[in-house]
C-alpha positions in Angstrom: 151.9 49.9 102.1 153.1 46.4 100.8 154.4 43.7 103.0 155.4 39.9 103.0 157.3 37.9 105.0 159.7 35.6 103.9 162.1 32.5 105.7 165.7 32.4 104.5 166.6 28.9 102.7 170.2 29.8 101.4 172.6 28.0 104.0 174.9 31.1 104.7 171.7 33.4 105.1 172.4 37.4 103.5 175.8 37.8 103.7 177.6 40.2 101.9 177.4 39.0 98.6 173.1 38.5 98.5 172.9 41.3 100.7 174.9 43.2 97.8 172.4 41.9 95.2 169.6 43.0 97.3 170.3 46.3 97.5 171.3 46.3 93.8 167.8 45.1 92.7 165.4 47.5 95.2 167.4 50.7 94.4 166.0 51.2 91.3 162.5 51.3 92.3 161.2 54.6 94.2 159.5 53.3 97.1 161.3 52.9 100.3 161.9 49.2 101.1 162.5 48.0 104.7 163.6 44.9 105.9 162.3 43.3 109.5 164.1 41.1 111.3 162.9 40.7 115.2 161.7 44.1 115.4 165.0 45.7 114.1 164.5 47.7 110.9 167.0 48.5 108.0 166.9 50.4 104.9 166.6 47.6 102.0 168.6 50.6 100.0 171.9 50.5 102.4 174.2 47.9 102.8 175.6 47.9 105.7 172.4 48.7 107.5 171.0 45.8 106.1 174.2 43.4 106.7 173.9 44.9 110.5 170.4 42.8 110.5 172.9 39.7 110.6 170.4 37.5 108.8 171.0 33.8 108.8 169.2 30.6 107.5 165.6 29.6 108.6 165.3 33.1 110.2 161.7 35.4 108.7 162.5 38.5 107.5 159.8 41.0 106.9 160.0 43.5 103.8 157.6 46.5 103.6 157.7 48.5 100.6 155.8 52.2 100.4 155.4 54.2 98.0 153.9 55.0 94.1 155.3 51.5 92.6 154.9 49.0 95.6 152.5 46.8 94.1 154.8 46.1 91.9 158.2 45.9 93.8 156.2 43.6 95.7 156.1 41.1 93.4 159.3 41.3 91.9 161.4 41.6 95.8 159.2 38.2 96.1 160.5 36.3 93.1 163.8 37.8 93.9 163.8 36.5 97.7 162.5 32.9 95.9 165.6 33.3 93.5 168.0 34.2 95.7 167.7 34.0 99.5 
């Protein structure tokens, strides 16, 4: 198991359309990616479930990845999060 924390900088925090991208880029890899936000959990792979986080600017998320290719989802959710939220 993988995790990192990271602050939203983006002004309107994941709305629907980084939340869109975000579920877009950690579908393709096979572990399971979940997303922390004050101890409520959603599946990094389902939109709504991650919109119903309602994450907003200057608030730390937490993302765990598990499973065969976390080391590397990891990195790349990382530079994506950098990129984009």
């Amino acid at each position: 198991m993988k995790k990192f924390e990271y602050i939203i900088t983006k002004p309107a925090g994941i709305h629907a359309r980084p939340a869109g991208m975000l579920v877009k880029e950690v579908s393709v890899y096979e572990s399971s990616i979940t997303i922390e936000k004050n101890g409520q959990t959603a599946d990094g792979k389902r939109l709504m479930a991650l919109m119903s986080l309602n994450v907003n600017c200057k608030e730390k998320v937490t993302f765990i990845m598990e499973g065969t290719d976390e080391d590397m989802v990891a990195i790349k959710l990382e530079t994506f999060c950098k990129e984009n939220l």
